[in-house]
C-alpha positions, 0 to 999 in steps of 0.5 A, a space after each residue: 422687540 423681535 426679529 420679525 416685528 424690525 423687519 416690518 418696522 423696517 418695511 414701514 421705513 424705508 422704500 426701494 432704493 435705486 440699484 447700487 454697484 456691489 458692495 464691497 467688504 469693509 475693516 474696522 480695528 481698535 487697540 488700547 488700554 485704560 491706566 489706573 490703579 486696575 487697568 483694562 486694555 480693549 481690542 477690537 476688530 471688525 469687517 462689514 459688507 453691505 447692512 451685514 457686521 462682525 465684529 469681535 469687541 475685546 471680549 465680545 462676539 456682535 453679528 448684526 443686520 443694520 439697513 440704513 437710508 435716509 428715512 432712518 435707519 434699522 438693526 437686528 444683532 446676536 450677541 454673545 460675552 464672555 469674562 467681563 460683563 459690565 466689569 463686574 469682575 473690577 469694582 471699586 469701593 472707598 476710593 480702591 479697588 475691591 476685587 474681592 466684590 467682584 465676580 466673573 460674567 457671561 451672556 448670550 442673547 439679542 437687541 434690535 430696534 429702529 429709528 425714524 429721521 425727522 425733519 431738522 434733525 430730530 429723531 425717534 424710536 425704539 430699541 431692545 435686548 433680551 440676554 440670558 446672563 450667567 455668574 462665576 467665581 474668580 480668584 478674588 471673589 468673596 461674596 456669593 456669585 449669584 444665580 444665573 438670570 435673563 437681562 431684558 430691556 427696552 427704551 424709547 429714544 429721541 434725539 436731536 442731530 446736527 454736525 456740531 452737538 448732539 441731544 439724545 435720550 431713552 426712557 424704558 425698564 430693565 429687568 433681571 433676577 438680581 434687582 427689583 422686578 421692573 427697574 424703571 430708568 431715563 437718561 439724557 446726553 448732550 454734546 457739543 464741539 466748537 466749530 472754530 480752530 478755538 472752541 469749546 467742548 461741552 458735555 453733559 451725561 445724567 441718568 435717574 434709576 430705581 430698583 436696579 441691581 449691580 448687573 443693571 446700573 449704569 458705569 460712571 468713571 474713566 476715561 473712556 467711551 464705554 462709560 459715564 466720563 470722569 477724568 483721572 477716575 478708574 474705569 467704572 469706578 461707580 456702579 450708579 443709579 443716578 448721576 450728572 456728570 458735566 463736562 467743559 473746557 476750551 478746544 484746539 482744532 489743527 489741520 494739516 493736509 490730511 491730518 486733524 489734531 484736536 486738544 481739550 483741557 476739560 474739568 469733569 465735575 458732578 453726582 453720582 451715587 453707588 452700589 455700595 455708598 450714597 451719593 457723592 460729589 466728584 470732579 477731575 481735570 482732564 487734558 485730551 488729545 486725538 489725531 486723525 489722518 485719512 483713515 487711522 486716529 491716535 488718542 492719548 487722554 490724561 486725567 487727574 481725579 482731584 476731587 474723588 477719595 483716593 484710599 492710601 497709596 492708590 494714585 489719582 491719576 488715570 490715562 486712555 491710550 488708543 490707537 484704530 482704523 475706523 470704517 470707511 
C-alpha cells in the first residue's frame, strides 16, 4: 500500500473537522528488561505533535503520519532497524539458548494502512509493509548468514472493540527470499478484563502459517508485549507458524486517588511449534502486577515455565520489569 493510495484511503474516510486550537507537543517514554536465561532490555522514547510521531524503539527509528477522527483512523510510517530484527540473534533450541543459530539483522523500508469505524464497535481494513532486509555475522554464529532479501506484507483486518475485550484479526501473505515464495498466514486475538474490583482476565492468541521462514514466523514466548505470551518462558523462545496460546486467571483491580493497581495470577497454557522442532504442548503460571498513576505506570511480571523442556542448569523461571510514561 502506498503513500499515495493512504491518502486517498483517507480522504475517502474522513470529512472536515472543525478548527481546533494548535496543538502542542506531546512525549512518551518506556524503560525495562526481560530476565531469563538470555535477558533483553528495551528503551523507548518518543515525541508527537498532531497526526505527526517519532519514536526511537530500542533498536528502532519509526516516523509516522497517523490522522484520526471518528470515522477511523489512517497511518503512513518510515521505518529503519538496526541489530536485533525479530531477535534472530537469540533463539532457543531443546529448552536453551542457542546462540550460535542466531544471526545479526537489519531493515529499512515502510507500512501503511487504514481502518474504517463501524457501527457497534466493529472494524475493517488493510494494512501493509515493504522492507528491504539484510544479515550479518555475530560472535556466536555458526550457520550461514543468509543473503539479503525484501520482507513484504499485507493483511486484511477485523475486529471488534469495546472497553472491556477486544477480538481482532488479519488474513493476508508474506514474503521473503528465505521461506516460500508466498507464505500465506491468519491470526486471531481475544481479550478480556473484568470489570469488577475482582474479575478475570482472559486471552487468547493463535496463528496458522505455511512456508514462512525464521525472518517471517511469528515469536511465542515471554513475557512481554512484542510476543505471543507464555509466562516463565524466554523472550521468543519459539519461532512459530501455528500456535494457540490461552491465557486465564482471576484479577484484582485497586484504586486509590489517582493510582490504580492491578493483580492477575494466570496459567498460560497451549501449542506451539518451531523452527527447529514439531509442535509441542507448553504451560506457565504467571503472577502480574502493574500501577498506574496520572501519567507514569510500573509493571513488575513473574512467571514460572512448569511445563516447557528446560535443558540442564537452565532456570524456568523469567520475569519483565518495566517502567514509562505513556501519551497524553
Amino acid at each position: 500500500m502506498t503513500p499515495t493510495s493512504l491518502a486517498l484511503a483517507a480522504t475517502l474516510f474522513w470529512t472536515a473537522t472543525p478548527a481546533q486550537a494548535a496543538p502542542e507537543w506531546d512525549w512518551r517514554f518506556m524503560g525495562g528488561a526481560s530476565i531469563d536465561a538470555a535477558p533483553h532490555g528495551v528503551l523507548d522514547l518518543g515525541v508527537r505533535r498532531d497526526d505527526v510521531s517519532l519514536q526511537l524503539l530500542t533498536d528502532t527509528l519509526d516516523l509516522r503520519w497517523a490522522p484520526e477522527s471518528d470515522r477511523g483512523r489512517a497511518w503512513v510510517a518510515a521505518r529503519a532497524e538496526y541489530g536485533a530484527v525479530g531477535l534472530l540473534h537469540s533463539p532457543w533450541h531443546a529448552g536453551a539458548p542457542a546462540p550460535e543459530l542466531g544471526f545479526g539483522g537489519a531493515y529499512v523500508g515502510g507500512e501503511g494502512g487504514a481502518l474504517r469505524y463501524l457501527p457497534r464497535g466493529f472494524y475493517a481494513g488493510a494494512a501493509g509493509f515493504a522492507y528491504h532486509t539484510s544479515f550479518s555475522e555475530r560472535p556466536a554464529t555458526a550457520v550461514d548468514v543468509p543473503e539479503a532479501t525484501p520482507w513484504l506484507g499485507a493483511d486484511l483486518i477485523g475486529g471488534w472493540w469495546s472497553p472491556h475485550t477486544h477480538v481482532w484479526a488479519r488474513a493476508g501473505m508474506q514474503h521473503d527470499a528465505l521461506g516460500e515464495v508466498v507464505q500465506p498466514h491468519a491470526h486471531l486475538v481475544a481479550t478480556s478484563a473484568g470489570t469488577a474490583r475482582f474479575g478475570h482476565l482472559a486471552e487468547l492468541r493463535a496463528g496458522w502459517a505455511q512456508g514462512q521462514s525464521v525472518l517471517t514466523r511469528t515469536r511465542v514466548g515471554g513475557m512481554n508485549p512484542y510476543v505471543v505470551p507464555v509466562a516463565g518462558a524466554g523472550w521468543a523462545e519459539w519461532w512459530a507458524q501455528t500456535y494457540a496460546i490461552a491465557r486465564l486467571g482471576p484479577r484484582l483491580a485497586l484504586e486509590s486517588g489517582q493510582s490504580t493497581f492491578t493483580h492477575a495470577v494466570v496459567v498460560d497454557a497451549g501449542t506451539v511449534d518451531d523452527a527447529w522442532s514439531d509442535a509441542t504442548t507448553v504451560w506457565g503460571v504467571g503472577l502480574l502486577n502493574r500501577w498506574d498513576g496520572e501519567a507514569w505506570f510500573v509493571q513488575t511480571d513473574l512467571g514460572w515455565a512448569g511445563g516447557v523442556e528446560r535443558a540442564d542448569g537452565v532456570s524456568a523461571w523469567s520475569g519483565w520489569l518495566l517502567f514509562g510514561r505513556g501519551w497524553n
